[in-house]
MDTraj code that builds the backbone (N, CA, C; nanometers):
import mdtraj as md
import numpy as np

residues = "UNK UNK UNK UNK UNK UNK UNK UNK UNK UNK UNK UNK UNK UNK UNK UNK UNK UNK UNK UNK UNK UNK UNK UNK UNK UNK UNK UNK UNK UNK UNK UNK UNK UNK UNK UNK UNK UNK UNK UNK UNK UNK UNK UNK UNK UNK UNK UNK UNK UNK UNK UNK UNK UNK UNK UNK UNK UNK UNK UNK UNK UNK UNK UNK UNK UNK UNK UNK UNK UNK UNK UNK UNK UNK UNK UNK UNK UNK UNK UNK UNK UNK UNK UNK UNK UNK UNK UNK UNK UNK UNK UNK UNK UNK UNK UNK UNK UNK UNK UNK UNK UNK UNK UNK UNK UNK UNK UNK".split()
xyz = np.array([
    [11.4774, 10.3097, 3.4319],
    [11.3532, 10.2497, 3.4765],
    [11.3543, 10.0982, 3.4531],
    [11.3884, 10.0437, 3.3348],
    [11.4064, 9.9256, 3.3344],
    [11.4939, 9.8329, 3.4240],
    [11.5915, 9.9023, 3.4376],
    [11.6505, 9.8536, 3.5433],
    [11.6391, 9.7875, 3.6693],
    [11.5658, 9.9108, 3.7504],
    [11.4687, 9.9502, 3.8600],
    [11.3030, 9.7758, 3.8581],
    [11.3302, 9.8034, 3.7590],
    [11.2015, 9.6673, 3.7309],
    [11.3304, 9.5231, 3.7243],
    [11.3996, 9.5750, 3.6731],
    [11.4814, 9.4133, 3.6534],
    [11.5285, 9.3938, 3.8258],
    [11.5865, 9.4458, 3.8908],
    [11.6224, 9.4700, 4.0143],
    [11.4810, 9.3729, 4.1041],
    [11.3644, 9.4768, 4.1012],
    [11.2384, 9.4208, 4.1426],
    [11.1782, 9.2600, 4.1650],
    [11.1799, 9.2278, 4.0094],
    [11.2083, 9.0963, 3.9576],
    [11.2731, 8.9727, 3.9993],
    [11.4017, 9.0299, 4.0159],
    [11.4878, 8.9569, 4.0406],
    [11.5083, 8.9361, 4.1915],
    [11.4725, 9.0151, 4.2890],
    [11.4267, 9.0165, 4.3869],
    [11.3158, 8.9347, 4.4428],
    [11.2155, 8.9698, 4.3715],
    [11.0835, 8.8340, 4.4005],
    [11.1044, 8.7838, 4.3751],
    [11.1585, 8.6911, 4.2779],
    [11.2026, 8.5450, 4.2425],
    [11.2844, 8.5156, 4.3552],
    [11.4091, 8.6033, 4.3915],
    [11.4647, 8.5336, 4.4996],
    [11.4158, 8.5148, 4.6500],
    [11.3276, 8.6322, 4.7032],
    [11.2422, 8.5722, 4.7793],
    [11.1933, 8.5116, 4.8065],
    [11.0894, 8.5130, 4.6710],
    [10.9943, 8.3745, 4.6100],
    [11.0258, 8.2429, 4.6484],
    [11.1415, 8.1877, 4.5814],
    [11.2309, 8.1036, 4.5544],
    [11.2721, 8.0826, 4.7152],
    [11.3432, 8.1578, 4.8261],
    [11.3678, 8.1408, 4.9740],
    [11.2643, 8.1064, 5.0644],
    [11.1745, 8.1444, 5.0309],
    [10.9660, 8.1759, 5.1453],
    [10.9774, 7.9979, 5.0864],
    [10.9745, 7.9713, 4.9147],
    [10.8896, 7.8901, 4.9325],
    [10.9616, 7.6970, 4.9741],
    [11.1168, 7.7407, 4.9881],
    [11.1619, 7.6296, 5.0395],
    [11.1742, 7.6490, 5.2265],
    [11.2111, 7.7268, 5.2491],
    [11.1781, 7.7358, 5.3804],
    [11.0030, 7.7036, 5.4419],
    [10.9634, 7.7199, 5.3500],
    [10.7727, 7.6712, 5.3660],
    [10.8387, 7.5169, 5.3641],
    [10.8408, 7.4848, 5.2960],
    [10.8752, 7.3569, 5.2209],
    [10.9432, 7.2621, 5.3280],
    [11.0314, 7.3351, 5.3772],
    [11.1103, 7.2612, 5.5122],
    [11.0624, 7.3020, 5.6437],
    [10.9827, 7.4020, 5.6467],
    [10.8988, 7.4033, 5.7393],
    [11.0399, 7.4727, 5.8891],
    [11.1062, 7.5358, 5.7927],
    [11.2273, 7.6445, 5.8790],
    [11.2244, 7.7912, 5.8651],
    [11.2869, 7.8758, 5.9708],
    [11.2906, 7.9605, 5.9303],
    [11.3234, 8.0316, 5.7865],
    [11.2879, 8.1866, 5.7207],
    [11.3300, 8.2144, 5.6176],
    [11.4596, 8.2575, 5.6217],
    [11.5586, 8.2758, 5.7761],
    [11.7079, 8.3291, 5.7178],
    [11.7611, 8.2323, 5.7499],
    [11.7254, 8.0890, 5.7643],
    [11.8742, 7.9518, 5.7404],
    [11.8375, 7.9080, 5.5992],
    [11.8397, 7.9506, 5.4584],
    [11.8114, 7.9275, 5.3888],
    [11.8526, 8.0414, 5.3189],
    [11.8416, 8.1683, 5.3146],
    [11.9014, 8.2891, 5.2732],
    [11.9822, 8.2800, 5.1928],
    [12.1173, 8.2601, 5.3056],
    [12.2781, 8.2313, 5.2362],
    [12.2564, 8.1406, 5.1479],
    [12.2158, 8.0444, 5.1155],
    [12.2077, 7.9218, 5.0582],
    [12.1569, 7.9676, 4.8877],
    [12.0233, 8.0397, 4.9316],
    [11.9268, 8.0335, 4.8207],
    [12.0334, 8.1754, 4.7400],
    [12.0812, 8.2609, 4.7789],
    [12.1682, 8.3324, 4.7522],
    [12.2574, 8.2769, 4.6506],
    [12.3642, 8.2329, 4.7083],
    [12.4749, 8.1453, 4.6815],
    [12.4357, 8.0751, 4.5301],
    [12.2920, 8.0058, 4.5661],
    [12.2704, 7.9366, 4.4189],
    [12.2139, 8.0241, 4.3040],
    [12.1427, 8.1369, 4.3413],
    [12.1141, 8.2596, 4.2309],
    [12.2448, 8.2979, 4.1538],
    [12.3329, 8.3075, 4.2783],
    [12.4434, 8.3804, 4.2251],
    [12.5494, 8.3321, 4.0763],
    [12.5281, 8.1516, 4.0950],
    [12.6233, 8.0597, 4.0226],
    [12.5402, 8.0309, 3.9361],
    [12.3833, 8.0612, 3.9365],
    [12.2992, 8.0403, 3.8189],
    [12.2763, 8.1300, 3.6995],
    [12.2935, 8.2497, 3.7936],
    [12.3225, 8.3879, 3.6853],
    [12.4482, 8.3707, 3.6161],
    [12.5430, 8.2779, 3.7083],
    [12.6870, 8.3431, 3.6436],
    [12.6994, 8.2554, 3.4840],
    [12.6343, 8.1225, 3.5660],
    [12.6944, 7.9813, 3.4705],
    [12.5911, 8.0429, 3.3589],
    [12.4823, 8.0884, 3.3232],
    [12.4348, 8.0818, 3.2145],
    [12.4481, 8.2739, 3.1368],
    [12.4857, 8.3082, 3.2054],
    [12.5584, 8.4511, 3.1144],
    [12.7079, 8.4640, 3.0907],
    [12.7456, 8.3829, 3.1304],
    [12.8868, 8.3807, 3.0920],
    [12.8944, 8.3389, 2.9121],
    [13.0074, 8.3128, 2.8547],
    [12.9997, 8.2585, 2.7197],
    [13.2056, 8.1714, 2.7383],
    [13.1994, 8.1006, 2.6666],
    [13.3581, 8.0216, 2.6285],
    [13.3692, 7.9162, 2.7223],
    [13.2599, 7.8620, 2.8568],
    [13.2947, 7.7774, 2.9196],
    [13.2951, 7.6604, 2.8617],
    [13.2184, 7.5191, 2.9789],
    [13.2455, 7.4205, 2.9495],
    [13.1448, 7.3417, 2.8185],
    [12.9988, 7.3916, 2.8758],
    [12.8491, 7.3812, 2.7585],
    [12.9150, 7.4411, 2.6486],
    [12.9600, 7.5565, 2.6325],
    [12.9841, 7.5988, 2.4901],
    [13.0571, 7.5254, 2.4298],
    [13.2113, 7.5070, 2.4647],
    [13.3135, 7.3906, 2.3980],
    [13.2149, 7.2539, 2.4113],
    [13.1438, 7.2009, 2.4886],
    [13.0801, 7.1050, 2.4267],
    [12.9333, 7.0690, 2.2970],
    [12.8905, 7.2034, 2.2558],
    [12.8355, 7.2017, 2.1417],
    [12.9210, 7.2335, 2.0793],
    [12.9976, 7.3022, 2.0543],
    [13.1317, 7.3507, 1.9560],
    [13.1862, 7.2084, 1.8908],
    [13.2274, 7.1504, 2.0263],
    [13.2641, 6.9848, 2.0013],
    [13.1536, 6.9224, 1.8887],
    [13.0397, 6.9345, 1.9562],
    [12.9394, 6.8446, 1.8608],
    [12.9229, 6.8572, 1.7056],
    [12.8929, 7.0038, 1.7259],
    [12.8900, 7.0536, 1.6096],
    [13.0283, 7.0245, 1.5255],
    [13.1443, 7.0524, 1.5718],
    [13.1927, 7.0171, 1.5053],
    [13.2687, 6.8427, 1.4250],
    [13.2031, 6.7994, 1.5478],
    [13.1785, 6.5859, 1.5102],
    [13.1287, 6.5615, 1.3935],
    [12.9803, 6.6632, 1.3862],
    [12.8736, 6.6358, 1.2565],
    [12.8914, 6.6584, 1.1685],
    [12.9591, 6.8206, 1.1641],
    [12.9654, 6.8489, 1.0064],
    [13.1264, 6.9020, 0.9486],
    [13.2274, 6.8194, 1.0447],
    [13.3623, 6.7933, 1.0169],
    [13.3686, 6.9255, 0.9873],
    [13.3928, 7.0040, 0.9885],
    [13.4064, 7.1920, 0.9750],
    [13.4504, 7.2335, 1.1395],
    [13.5709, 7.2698, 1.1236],
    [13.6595, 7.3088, 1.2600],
    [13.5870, 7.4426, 1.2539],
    [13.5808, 7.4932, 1.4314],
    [13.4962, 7.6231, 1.4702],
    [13.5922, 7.6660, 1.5543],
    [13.5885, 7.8168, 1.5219],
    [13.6875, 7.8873, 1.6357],
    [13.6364, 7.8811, 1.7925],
    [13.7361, 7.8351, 1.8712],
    [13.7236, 7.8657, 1.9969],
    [13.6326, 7.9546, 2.1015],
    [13.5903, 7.9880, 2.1522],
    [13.5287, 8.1058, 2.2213],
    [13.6136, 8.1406, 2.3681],
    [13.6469, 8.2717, 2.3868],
    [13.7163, 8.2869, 2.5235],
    [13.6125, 8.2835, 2.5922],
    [13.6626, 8.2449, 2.7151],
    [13.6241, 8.2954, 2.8051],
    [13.5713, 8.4480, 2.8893],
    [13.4291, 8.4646, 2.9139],
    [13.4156, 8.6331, 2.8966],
    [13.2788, 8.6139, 2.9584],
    [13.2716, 8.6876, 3.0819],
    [13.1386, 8.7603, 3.1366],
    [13.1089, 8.8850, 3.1347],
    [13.0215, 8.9369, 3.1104],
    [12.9670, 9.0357, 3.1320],
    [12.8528, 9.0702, 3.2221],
    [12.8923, 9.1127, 3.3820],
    [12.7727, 9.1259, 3.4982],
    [12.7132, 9.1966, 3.4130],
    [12.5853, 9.1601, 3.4752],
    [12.4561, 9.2144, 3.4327],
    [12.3990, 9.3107, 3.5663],
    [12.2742, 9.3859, 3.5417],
    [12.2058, 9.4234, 3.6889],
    [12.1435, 9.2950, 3.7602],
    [12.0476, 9.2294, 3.7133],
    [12.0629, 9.0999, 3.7613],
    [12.1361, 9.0177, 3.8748],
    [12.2982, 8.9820, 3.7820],
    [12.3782, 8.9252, 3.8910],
    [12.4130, 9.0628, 4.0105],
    [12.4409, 9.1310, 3.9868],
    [12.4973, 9.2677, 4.0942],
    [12.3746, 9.2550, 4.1971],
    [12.2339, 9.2450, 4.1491],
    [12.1221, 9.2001, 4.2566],
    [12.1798, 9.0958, 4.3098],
    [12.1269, 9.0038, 4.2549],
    [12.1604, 8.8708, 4.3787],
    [12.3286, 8.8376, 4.4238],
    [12.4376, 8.9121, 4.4076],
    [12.5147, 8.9698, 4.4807],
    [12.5154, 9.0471, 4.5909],
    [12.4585, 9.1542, 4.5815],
    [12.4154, 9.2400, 4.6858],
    [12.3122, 9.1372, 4.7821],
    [12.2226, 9.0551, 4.7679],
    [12.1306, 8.9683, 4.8444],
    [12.2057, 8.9115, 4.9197],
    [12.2889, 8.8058, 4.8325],
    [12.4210, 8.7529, 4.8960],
    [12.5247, 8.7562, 4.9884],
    [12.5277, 8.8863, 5.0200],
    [12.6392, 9.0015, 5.0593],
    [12.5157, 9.0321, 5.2510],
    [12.4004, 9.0643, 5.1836],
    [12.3456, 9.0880, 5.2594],
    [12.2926, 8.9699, 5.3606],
    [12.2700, 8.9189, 5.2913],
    [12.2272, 8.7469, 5.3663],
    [12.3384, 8.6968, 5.4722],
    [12.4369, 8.6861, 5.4132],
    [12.5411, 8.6819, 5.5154],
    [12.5511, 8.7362, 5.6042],
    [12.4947, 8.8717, 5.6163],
    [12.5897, 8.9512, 5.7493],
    [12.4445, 8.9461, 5.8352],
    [12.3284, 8.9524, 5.7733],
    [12.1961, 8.9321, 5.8757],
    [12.2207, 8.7618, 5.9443],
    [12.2419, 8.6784, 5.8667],
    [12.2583, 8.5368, 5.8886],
    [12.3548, 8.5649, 6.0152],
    [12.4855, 8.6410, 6.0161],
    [12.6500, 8.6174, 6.0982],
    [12.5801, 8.6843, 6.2111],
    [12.4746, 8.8274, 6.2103],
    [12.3852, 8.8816, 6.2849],
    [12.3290, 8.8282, 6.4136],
    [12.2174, 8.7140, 6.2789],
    [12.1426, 8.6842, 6.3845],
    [12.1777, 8.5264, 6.4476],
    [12.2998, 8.5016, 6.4240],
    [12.3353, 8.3419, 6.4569],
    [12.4509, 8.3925, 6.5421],
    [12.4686, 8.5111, 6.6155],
    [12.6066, 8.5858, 6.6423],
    [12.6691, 8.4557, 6.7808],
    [12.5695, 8.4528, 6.8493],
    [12.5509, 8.3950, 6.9609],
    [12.6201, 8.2712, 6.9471],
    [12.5898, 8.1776, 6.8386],
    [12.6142, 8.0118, 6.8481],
    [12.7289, 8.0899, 6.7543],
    [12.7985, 8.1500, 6.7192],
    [12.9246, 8.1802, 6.6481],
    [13.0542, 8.2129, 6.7439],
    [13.0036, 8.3555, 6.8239],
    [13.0654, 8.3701, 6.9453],
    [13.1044, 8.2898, 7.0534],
    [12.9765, 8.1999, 7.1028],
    [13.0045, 8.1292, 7.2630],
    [13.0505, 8.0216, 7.2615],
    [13.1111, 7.9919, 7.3869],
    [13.2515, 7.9203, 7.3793],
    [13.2043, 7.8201, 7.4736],
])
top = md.Topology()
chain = top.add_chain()
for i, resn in enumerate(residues, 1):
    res = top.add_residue(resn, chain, resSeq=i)
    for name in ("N", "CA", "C"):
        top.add_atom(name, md.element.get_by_symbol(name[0]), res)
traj = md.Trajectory(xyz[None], top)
């Protein structure tokens, strides 16, 4: 069940988030889709991930201040339901987008 709600969630926000820049630009809601997609996707990733570039740079800091060397962190994600949502959006956005733009893709 929780799940099912995180799914939900994460869904209206990305809607949310698509309606209200396409309002905003005063364009349709599927030239914006792929886009708003795309950036859910690298926002979920960059801040659930752990060992990247932010981490080695507090690691760094921390270790400037109080001269005490800190072990490394690998590199390591763990998808969430979350990202697998706005994956699947992603996934989907594209092929309605390739869909409904078939025309200016196809003609020659």
């Amino acid at each position: 069940m929780k799940n099912i709600g995180l799914i939900i969630i994460t869904l209206c926000v990305i809607f949310g988030a698509n309606w209200g820049i396409a309002s905003m630009f005063d364009a349709e809601w599927i030239e914006f889709s792929f886009l708003i997609g795309l950036v859910f996707v690298v926002i979920i990733w960059f801040f659930t991930s752990s060992g990247g570039y932010t981490t080695n740079l507090v690691r760094m800091s921390v270790q400037s201040q109080t001269g005490m060397k800190m072990e490394e962190e690998k590199k390591q994600f763990t998808p969430s339901i979350v990202f697998y949502t706005a994956v699947g959006y992603l996934v989907i956005s594209v092929i309605v987008t390739i869909y409904y733009y078939k025309d200016y893709f196809i003609s020659s």
